[in-house]
C-alpha positions in Angstrom: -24.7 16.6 -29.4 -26.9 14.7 -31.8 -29.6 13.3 -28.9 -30.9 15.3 -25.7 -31.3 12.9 -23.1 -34.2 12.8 -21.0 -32.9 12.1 -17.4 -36.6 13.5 -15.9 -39.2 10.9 -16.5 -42.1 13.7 -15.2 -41.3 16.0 -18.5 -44.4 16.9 -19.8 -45.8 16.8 -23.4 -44.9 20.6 -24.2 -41.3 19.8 -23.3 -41.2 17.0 -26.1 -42.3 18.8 -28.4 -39.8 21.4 -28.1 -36.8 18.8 -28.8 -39.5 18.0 -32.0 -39.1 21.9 -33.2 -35.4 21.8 -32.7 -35.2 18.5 -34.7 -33.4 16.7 -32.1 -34.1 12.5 -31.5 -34.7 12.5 -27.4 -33.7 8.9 -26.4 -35.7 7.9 -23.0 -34.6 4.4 -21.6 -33.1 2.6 -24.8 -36.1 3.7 -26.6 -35.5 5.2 -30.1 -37.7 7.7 -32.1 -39.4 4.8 -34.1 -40.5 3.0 -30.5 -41.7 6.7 -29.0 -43.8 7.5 -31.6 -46.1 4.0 -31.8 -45.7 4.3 -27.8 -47.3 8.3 -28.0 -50.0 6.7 -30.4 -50.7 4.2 -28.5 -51.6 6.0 -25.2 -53.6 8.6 -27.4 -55.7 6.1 -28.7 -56.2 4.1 -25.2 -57.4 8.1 -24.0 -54.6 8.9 -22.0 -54.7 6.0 -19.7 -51.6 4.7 -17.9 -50.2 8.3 -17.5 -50.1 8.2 -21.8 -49.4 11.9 -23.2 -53.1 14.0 -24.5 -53.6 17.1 -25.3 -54.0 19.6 -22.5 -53.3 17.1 -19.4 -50.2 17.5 -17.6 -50.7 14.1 -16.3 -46.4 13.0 -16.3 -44.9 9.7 -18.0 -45.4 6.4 -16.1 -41.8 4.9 -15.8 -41.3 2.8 -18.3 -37.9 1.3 -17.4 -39.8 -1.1 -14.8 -41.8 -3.0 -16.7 -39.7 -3.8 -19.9 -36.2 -4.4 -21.4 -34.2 -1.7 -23.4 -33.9 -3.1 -26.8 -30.4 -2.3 -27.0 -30.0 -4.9 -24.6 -32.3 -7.4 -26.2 -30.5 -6.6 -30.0 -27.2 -6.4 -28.3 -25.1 -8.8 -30.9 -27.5 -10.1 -32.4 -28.4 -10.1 -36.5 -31.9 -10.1 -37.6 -33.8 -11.3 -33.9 -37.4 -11.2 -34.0 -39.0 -7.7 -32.2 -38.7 -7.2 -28.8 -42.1 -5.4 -29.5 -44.8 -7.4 -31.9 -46.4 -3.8 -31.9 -43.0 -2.0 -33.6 -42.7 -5.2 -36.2 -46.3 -5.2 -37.5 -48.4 -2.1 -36.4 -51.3 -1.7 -34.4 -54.6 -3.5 -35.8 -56.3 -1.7 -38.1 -52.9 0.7 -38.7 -50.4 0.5 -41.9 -47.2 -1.9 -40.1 -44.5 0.0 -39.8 -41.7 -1.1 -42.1 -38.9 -3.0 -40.2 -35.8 -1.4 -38.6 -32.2 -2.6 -40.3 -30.5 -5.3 -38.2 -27.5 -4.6 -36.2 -24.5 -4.1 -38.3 -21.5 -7.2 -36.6 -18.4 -5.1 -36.2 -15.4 -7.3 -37.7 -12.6 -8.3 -35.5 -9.8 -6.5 -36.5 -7.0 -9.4 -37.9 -3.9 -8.9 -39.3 -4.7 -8.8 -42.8 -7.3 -6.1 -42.2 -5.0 -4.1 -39.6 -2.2 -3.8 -42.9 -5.4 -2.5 -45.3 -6.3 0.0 -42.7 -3.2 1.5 -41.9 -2.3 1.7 -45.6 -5.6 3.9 -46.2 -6.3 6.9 -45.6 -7.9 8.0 -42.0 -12.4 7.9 -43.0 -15.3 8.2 -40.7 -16.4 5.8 -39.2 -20.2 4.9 -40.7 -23.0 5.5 -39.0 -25.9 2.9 -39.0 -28.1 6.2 -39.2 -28.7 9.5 -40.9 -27.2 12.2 -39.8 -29.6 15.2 -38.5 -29.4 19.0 -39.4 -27.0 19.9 -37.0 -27.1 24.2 -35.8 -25.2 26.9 -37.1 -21.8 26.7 -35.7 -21.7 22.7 -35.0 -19.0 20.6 -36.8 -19.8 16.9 -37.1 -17.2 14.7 -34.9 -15.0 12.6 -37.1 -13.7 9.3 -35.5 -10.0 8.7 -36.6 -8.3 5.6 -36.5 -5.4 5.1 -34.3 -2.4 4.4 -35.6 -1.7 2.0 -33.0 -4.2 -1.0 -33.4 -4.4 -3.8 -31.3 -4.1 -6.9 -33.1 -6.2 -10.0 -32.3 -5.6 -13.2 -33.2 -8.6 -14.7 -34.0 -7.1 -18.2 -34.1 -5.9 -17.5 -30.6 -8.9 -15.3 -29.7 -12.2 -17.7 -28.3 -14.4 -14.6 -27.8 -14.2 -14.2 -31.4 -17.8 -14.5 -33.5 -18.9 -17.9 -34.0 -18.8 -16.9 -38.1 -15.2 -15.5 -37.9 -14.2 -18.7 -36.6 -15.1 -20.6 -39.3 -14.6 -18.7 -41.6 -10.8 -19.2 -40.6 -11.3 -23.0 -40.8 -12.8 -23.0 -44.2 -9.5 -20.8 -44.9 -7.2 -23.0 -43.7 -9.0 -26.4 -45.3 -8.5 -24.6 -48.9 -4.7 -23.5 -48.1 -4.1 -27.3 -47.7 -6.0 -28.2 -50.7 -3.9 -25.6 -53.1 -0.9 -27.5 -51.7 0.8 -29.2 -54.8 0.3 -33.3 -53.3 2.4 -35.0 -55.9 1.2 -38.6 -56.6 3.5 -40.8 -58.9 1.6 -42.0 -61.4 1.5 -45.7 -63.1 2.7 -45.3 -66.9 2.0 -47.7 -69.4 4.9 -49.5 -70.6 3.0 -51.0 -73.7 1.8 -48.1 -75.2 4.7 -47.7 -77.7 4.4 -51.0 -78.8 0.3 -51.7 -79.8 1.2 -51.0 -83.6 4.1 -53.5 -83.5 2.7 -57.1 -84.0 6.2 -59.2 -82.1 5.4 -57.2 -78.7 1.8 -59.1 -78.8 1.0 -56.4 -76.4 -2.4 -58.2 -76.3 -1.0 -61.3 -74.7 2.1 -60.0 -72.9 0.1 -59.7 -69.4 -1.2 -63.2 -69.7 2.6 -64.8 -71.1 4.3 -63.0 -67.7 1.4 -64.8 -65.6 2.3 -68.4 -67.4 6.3 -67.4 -66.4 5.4 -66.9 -63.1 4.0 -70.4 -62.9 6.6 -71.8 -64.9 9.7 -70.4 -62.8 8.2 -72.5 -59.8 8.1 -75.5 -61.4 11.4 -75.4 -63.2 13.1 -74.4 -59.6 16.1 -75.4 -58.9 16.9 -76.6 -55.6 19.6 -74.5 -53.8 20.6 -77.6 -52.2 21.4 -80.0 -54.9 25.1 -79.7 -54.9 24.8 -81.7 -51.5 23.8 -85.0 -54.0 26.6 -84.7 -56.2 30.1 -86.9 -54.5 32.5 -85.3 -57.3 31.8 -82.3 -57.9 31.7 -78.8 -55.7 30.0 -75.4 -56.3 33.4 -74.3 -56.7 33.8 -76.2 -59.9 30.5 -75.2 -61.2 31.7 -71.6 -60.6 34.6 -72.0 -62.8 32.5 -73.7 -65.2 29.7 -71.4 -65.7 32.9 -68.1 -65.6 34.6 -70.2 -69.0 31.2 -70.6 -70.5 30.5 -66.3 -70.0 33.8 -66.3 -71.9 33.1 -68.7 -74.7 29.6 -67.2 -75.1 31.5 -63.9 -75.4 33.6 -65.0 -77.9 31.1 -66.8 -80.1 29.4 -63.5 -79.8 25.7 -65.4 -79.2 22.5 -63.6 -77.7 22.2 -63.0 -73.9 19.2 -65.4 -74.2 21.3 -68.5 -75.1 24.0 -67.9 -71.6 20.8 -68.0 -69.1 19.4 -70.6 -70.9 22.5 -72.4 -70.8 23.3 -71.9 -66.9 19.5 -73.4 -66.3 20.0 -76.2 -68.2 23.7 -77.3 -66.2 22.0 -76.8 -62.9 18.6 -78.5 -63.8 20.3 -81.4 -64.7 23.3 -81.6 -62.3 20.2 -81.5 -60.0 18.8 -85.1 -61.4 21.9 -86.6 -62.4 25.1 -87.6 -60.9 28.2 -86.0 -62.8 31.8 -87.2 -62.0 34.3 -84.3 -62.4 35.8 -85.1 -65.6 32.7 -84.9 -67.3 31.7 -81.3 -66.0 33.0 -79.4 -69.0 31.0 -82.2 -71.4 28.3 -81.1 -69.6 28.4 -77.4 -70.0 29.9 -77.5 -73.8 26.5 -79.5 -74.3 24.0 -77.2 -72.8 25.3 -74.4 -74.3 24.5 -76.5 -77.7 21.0 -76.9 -76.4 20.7 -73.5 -76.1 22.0 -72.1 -78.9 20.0 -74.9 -81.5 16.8 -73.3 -79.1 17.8 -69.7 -78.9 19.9 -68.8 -81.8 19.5 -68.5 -85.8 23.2 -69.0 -86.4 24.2 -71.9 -84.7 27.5 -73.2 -83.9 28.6 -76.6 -85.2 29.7 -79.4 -82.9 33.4 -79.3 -84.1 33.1 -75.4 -82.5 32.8 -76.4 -79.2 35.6 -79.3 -79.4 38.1 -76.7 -80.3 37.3 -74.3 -77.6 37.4 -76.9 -75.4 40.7 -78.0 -76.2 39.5 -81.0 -78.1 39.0 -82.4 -74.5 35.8 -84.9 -76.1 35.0 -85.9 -79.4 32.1 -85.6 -81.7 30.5 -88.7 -80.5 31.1 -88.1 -76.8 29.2 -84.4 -77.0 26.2 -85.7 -79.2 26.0 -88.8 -76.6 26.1 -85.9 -73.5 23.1 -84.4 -75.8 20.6 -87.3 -76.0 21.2 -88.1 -72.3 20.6 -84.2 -71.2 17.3 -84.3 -73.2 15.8 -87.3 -71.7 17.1 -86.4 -68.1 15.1 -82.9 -69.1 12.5 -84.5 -70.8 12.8 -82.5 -73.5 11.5 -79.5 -71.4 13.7 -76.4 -73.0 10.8 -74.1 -73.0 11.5 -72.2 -69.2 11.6 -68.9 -68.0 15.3 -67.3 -67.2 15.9 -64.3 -65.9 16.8 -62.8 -68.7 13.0 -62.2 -69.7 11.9 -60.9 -66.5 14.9 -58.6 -67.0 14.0 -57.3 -69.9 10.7 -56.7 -68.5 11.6 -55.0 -65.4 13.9 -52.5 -67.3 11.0 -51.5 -69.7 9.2 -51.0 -66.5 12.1 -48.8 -65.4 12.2 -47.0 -68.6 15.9 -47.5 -68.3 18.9 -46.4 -70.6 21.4 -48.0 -71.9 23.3 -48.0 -68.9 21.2 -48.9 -67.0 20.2 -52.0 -69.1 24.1 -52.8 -69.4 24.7 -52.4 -65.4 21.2 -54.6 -64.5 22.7 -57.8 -66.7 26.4 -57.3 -64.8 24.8 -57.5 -61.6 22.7 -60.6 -63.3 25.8 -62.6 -65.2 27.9 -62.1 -61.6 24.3 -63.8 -60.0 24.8 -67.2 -62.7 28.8 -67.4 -61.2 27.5 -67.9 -58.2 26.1 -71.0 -56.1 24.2 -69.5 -53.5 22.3 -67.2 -55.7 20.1 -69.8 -56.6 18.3 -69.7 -53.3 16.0 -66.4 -55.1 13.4 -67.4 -58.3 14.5 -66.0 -61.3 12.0 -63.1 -61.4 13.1 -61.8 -57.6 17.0 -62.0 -58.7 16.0 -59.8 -62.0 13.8 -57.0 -59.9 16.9 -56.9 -57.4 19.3 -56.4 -60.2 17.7 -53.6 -62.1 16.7 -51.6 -58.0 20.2 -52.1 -57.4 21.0 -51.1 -60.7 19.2 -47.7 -60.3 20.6 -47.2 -56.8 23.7 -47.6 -57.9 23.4 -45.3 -61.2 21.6 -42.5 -59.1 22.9 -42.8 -55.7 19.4 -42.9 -54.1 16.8 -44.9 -53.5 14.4 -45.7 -56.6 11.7 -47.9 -56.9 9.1 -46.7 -58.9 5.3 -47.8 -58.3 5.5 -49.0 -62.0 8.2 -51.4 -61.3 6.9 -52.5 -58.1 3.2 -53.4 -60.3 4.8 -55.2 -63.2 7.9 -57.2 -61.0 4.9 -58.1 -57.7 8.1 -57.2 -55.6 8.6 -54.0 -53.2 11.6 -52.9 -52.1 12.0 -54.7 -48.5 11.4 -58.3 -51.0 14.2 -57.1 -52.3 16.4 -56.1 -49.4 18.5 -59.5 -48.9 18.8 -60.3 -52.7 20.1 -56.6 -53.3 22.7 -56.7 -50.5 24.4 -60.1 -51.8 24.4 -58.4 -55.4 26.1 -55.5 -53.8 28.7 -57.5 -52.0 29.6 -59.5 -55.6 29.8 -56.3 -57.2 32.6 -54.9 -54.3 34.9 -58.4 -55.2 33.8 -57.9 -58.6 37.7 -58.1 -60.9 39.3 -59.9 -57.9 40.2 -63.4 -57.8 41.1 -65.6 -60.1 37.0 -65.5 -62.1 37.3 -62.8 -64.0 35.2 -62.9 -67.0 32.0 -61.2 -65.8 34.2 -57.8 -65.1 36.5 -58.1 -68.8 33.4 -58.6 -70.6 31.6 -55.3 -69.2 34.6 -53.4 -68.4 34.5 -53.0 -73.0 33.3 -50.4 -74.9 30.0 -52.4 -76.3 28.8 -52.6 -72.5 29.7 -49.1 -71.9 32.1 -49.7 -69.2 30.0 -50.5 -66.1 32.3 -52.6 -65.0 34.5 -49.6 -63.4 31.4 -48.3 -61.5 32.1 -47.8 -57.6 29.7 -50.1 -55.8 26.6 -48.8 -54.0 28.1 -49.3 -50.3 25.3 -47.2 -48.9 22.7 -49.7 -50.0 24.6 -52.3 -47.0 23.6 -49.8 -44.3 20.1 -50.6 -42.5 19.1 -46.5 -42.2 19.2 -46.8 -46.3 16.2 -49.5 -46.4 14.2 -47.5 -43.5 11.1 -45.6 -44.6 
């Protein structure tokens, strides 16, 4: 064995010294070597009182046991604790301090990560937290193994373990949740491909979307006016504004010139009585308006009296003009739809599918009466989320589209629905021009797309 153990507390000074010759460590009580010897100079010094050891008394060792802890029990777990003895930290006065003793090593808990790197090494002795003695002729030094068979502790699970081990689990875990990939969508900018080109007026284009928005509330048009009107239905208008798609088709004039067309009928069938047989004057003459606003190639008069059948003459359409311009007050200048669409799509950074599918959903929107219940900017966000919907087959909203259209996706839940409906009676029926003019080649066929019936069920607008 490395130590010899006192168990007589009445050896004598002569026996010590012999476990000194045989370079032994005798361990009386806790006490180590280091504590012995200050304790041995200490008694010498004092003259041998209190039973201490001097040279040629036999007087035996007071027990020490009684009057003081071990100091294995005072270091027991802890790292770096002040001295149980101020006389083994800093010396006796007037004597060089003895240097301090190394703190207790902490063992680690033995976790699951360090239970695979020690069973993939090789078998070593276990350290020592001192030097090894001269051992005798003949003596091996014990090597500890490790067992194959460790016990595995949780720490997590484990509330004995160190308070250190325990936190350092937590920091752990906090930085396996921070190296999680957390993907936020980010907000493009629409207008950045456009600064060099001077007819985007990217400058301005925030503050010209902020006058539409004030605009489109004060050219609204009450969903109700149709109630006013003694001669007329919304059935009629319908088959109005279906003809007009068609003639507007035919004349092959911009998309802007049909919305502004459509606002112009219901704006002023909403201030002035019509009878029926003056419908079709009415429509031949806003689209007129709206081409001598909108286009650069404009239709003469005698145009629209042949596609009309020559129903009215010359004088009766330029008569229907200076009455809708006073009724209007001259007031052309509105935002349609069309320009919020336009907007929205950019937003979108849509295709030309997508672009193509957004205005189907919109043209079926100017057939029909009750649409005009939504402003012009909520039925162009509903077309182009419906639009996407459709195109994907999933939900898709983006947090750019929701920024630059002010709508979110429940705004647009009611508006979407009725757009999908129109879309399933879409080529049925006797109105028809909204499906022949997308079902061609220029609008790449949207017209045959299957309708987005999952967009009717309430789990689909659930978060």
């Amino acid at each position: 064995m490395g130590k010899y153990q006192l168990n007589n507390q009445n050896q004598s000074k002569e026996e010590l010294t012999v476990f000194q010759l045989l370079g032994k460590q005798p361990e009386i009580d806790g006490f180590e070597r280091a504590d012995w010897d200050i304790e041995e100079q200490y008694y010498t010094d004092q003259g041998g009182k209190r039973g201490g050891f001097k040279a040629g008394c036999g007087k035996s060792v007071a027990p020490l046991g009684q009057n003081r802890r071990a100091l294995s029990d005072i270091n027991k777990n802890i790292i770096r604790a002040p001295p149980a003895y101020p006389y083994a930290a800093n010396g006796l006065p007037g004597k060089k301090p003895i240097a301090s003793k190394k703190p207790v090593p902490v063992r680690r808990p033995i976790t699951r990560t360090f239970s695979a790197q020690t069973t993939t090494k090789p078998s070593l002795p276990l350290p020592t937290s001192k030097p090894s003695l001269p051992l005798p002729e003949g003596k091996k030094p014990k090597v500890q193994i490790i067992p194959d068979e460790i016990d595995i502790i949780d720490v997590e699970d484990d509330f004995n373990a160190p308070m250190f081990v325990q936190h350092t689990e937590a920091m752990l875990d906090e930085i396996d949740k921070m190296d999680e990939d957390v993907y936020e969508e980010p907000l493009l900018d629409i207008d950045n491909a456009d600064k060099n080109n001077p007819l985007a007026v990217v400058e301005y284009i925030d503050e010209i979307f902020v006058h539409y928005r004030k605009q489109e509330v004060l050219s609204y048009v009450s969903p109700t006016y149709m109630s006013q009107q003694h001669d007329i239905t919304d059935r009629m208008r319908a088959i109005l504004i279906d003809w007009l798609i068609e003639v507007h088709y035919k004349f092959e004039l911009m998309e802007e010139t049909l919305y502004l067309t459509v606002n112009l009928i219901d704006r002023f069938l909403a201030r002035q009585t019509v009878s029926r047989k003056k419908l079709q004057l009415v429509g031949v003459t806003a689209m007129l308006l709206a081409c001598k606003y909108e286009e650069i190639s404009v239709p003469v008069v005698e145009d629209f009296i042949v596609i009309s059948d020559k129903a009215y003459t010359r004088t009766e359409v330029l008569d229907m003009e200076k009455v809708m311009v006073n009724t209007l007050q001259f007031n052309l200048s509105v935002p349609t739809p069309y320009v919020f669409t336009k907007r929205f799509l950019k937003a979108a950074q849509s295709q030309k599918e997508l672009e193509a599918f957004a205005f189907y959903l919109m043209d079926m929107c100017l057939v029909e009466y009750e649409m005009l219940k939504f402003p012009p900017s909520l039925l162009s966000a509903a077309a182009v989320f419906t639009a996407e919907c459709t195109l994907n087959g999933s939900k898709k909203w983006t947090k750019t589209s929701q920024l630059h259209s002010h709508y979110s996706q429940h705004q647009l839940l009611e508006c979407s629905k009725m757009m999908v409906a129109l879309h399933q009676k879409s080529g049925t029926g006797k109105l028809v021009s909204v499906f022949k003019k997308y079902g061609t080649l220029k609008y790449s066929h949207v017209a045959r797309t299957q309708p987005a019936h999952f967009m009717l069920e309430p789990s689909f607008w659930d978060d």
